[in-house]
MILONU-228100 format. One record per atom (N, C-alpha, C): x, y, z; residue in one letter. Coordinates in steps of 0.05 Angstrom, whole numbers, plus 5000, padded with zeros to 4 digits. Atoms other than C-alpha are relative to their C-alpha. Layout:
<pts>
XYZA
...
</pts>
This chain:
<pts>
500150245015X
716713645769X
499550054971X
500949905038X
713413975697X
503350144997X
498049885016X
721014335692X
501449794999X
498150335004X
724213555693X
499449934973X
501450125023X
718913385640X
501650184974X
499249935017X
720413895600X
503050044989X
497150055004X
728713935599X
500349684998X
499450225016X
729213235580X
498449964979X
501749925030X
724013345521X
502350144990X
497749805015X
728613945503X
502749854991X
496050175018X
735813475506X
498849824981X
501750185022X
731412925462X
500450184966X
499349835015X
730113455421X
501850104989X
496649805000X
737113875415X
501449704988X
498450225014X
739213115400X
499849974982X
500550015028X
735512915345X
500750224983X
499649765018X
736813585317X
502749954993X
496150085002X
745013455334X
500849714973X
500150205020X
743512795292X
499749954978X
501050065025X
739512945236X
503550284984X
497649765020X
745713575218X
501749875005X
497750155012X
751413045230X
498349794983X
499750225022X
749112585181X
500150214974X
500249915030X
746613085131X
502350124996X
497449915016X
753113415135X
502649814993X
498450194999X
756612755136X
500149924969X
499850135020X
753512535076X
500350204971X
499049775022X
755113275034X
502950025002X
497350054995X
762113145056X
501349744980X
499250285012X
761812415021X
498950004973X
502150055026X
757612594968X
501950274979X
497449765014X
763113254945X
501549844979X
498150075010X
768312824920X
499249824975X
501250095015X
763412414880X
497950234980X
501849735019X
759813034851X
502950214988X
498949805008X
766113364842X
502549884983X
498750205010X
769312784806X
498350064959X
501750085012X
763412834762X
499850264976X
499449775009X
763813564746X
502050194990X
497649975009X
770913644739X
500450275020X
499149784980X
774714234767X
499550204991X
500549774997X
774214964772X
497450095017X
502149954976X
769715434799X
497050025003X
503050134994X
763315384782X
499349704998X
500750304999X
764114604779X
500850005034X
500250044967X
766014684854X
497750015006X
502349904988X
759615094865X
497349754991X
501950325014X
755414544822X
500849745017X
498950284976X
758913974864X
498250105027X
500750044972X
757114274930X
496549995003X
503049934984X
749814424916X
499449734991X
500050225002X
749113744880X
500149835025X
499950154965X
752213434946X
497750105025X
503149974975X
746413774990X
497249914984X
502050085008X
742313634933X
499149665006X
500050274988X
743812864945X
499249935020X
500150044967X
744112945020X
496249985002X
502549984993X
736713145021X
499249854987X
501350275024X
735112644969X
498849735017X
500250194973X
737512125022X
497749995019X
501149994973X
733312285074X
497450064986X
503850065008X
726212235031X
500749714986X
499050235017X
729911554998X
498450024980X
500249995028X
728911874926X
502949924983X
497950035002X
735911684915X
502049835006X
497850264993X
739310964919X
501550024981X
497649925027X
743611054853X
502850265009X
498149764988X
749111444897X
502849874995X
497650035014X
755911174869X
500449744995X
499450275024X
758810824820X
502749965000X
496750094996X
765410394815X
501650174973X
498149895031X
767110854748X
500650245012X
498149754989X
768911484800X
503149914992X
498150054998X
775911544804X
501250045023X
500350034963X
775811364883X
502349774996X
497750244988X
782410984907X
498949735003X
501650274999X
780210214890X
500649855026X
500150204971X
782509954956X
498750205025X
501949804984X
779310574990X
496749944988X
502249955019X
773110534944X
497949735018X
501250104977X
770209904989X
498150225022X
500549874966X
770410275060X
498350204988X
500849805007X
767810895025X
496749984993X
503150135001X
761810564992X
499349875026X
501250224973X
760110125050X
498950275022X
500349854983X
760810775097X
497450124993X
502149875013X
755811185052X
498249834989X
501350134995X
752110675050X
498349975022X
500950004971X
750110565122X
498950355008X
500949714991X
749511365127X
497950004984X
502149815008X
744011425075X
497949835002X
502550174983X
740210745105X
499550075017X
501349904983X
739611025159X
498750325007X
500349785006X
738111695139X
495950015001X
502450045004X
730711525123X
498249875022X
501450124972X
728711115196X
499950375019X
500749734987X
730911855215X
497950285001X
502049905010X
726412185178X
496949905013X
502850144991X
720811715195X
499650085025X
500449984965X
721611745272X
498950255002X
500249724986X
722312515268X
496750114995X
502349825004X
714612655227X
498849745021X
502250134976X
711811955277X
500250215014X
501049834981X
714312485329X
498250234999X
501649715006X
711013055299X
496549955004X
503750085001X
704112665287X
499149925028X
501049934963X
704512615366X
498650135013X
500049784992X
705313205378X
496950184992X
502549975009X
699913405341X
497149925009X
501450194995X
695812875358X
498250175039X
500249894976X
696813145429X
498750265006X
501449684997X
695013825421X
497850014990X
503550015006X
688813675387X
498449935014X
501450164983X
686513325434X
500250205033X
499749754987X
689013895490X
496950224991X
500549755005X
685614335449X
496049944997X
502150114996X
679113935444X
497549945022X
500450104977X
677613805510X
499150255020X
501149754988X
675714555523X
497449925018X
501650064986X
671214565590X
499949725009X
499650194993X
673013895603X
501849935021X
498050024979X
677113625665X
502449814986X
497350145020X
683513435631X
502550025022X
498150094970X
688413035681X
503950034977X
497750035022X
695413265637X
502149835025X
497450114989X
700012915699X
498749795008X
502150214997X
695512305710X
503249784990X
498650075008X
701411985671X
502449955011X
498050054994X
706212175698X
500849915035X
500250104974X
703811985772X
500249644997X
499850274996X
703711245747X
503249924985X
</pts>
């Protein structure tokens, strides 16, 4: 029964992980063309674009960073909608992800202190999971 508990902890886990690296690479993918708009071409304006774009990406995800594009790119105006709107929605929800992931951590923590507290004590850890 404890190897059930723990392999669906682990896919939970392995998810959120699968989650938090498609967005952030979602939103250094969306955030390129606007950093590299910005910097113009060649090659160290590529290299400045890309780290810019992870610089953004991580930005997102502490929401130090709502000022993420402007209608003066030179983004296809009937594309330039969908585009904003999309990167939009990726870097609102970027930050509930963040949140959820340190609540889980302060759990976790929470939990093991309390494990670790309880030394000499009769500590029922499946009590829980019998109800």
């Amino acid at each position: 029964m404890c190897v059930c508990a723990f392999s669906k902890e682990k896919k939970l886990s392995s998810a959120i992980k699968i989650l938090f690296l498609g967005f952030f690479l979602a939103q250094v993918v969306m955030f390129f063309p606007i950093q590299l708009d910005k910097y113009g071409k060649g090659g160290a304006a590529v290299l400045k674009s890309i780290l810019m774009s992870i610089n953004r990406a991580m930005r997102s995800f502490a929401l130090t960073d709502i000022d993420f594009i402007n209608p003066t790119h030179s983004i296809n105006p009937s594309a330039y909608n969908f585009y904003s709107l999309f990167l939009m929605v990726i870097c609102f929800v970027c930050p509930f992800l963040s949140l959820g992931y340190i609540l889980s951590l302060f759990s976790k923590v929470r939990a093991s202190t309390k494990l670790a507290l309880s030394y000499g004590k009769d500590v029922y850890v499946f009590s829980q999971l019998n109800e």
